[in-house]
N, C-alpha and C positions, 0 to 999 in steps of 0.2 A: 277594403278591409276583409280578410280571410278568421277563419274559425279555430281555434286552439280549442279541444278538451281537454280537463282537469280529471281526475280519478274519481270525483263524485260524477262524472257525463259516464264516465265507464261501468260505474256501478249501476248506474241506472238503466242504461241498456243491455247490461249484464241481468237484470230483472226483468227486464220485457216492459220498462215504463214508455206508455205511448207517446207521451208527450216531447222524451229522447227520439224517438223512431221516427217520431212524426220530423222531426227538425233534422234529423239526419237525412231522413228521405229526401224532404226538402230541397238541403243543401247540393245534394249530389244530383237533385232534376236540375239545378242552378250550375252545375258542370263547378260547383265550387267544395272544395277538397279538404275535409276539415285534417290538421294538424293535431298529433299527440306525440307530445315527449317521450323518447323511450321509459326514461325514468318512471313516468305515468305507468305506461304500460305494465313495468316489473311492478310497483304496486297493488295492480288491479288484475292482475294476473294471477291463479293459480291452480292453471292447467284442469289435467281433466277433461271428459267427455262435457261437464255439463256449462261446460264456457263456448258450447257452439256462438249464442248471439257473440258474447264478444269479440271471435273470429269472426264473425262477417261483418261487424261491424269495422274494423279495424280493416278487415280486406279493402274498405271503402273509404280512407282514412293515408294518408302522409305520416309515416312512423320518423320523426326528426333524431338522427341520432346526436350523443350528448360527445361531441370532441373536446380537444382540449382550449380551444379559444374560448367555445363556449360555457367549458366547464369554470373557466377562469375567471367568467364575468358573473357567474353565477355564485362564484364564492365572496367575487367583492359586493353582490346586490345581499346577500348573507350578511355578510359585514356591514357594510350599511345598515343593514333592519335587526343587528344582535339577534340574529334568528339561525335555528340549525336544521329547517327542514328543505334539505335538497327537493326533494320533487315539485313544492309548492314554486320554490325558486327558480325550478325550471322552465316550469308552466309563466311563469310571470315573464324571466329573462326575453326567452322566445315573443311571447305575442308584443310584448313592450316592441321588442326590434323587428316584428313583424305587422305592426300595429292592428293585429286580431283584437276581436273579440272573442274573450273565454267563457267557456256556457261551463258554469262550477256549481258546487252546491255548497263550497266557502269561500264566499265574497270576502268575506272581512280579515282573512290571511291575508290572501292574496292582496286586495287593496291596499293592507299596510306594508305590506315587501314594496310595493309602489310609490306608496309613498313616501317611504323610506329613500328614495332617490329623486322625489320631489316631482315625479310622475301622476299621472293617472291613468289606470286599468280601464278599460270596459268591459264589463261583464255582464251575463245574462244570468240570474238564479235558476236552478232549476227549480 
C-alpha cells in the first residue's frame, strides 16, 4: 500500500506541522514515495518565496499528472457521487486504483466520493 496526499497533507507541511514532517520523514527513511495529484498541487500552491517547505516537501513526493484516461474516470467517480470537486476526485480516483492510503484532513469528502462507487478509502486524519 503506497501514500497519496490530499491538499490539507500540503497545508500542513506548508505550516511546518510536525506531525506532517515527522510521517514524511518517515516514509522516505522507508524508500516509500508518497503520491500527490497535480490538481492537489495547483490548489496548495501559490508560489512565492514563502512556499520553501512545500517545495522540498514535494521534491520528495511523485507529482501524478492528471491525463485524459484518468481525467475520464474522475468525472464519472463525480457523476457517481453528484459532486463537483475535481481535486477531492482526483485524490480518491488515484489511491482507489492505487490502493493508497490518503493522509487528508477531510475524510468525510473523500470517503463519500468512495462510496459513491461502492468502495472504501483508507485514510489517515491528520
Amino acid at each position: 500500500m503506497g501514500v497519496t496526499y490530499d491538499a490539507g497533507a500540503l497545508v500542513a507541511a506548508d505550516r511546518g506541522e510536525r506531525r506532517m514532517w515527522a510521517r514524511h520523514r518517515a516514509l522516505l527513511e522507508l524508500r516509500e514515495v508518497p503520491t500527490v495529484p497535480a490538481p492537489v498541487v495547483a490548489q496548495a500552491w501559490r508560489g512565492g518565496g514563502r512556499r520553501a517547505r512545500l517545495a522540498r516537501l514535494l521534491a520528495g513526493c511523485t507529482i501524478e499528472r492528471l491525463d485524459d484516461s484518468q481525467a475520464r474516470r474522475v468525472g464519472e467517480l463525480l457523476g457517481a457521487a453528484t459532486a463537483s470537486d475535481i481535486v477531492d476526485a482526483t485524490v480518491v480516483e488515484g489511491a482507489l486504483r492505487r490502493r493508497d492510503l490518503v493522509v487528508t484532513s477531510d475524510p468525510g469528502d473523500l470517503g463519500s466520493l468512495a462510496a459513491s462507487v461502492s468502495l472504501r478509502l483508507e485514510m489517515d486524519r491528520l
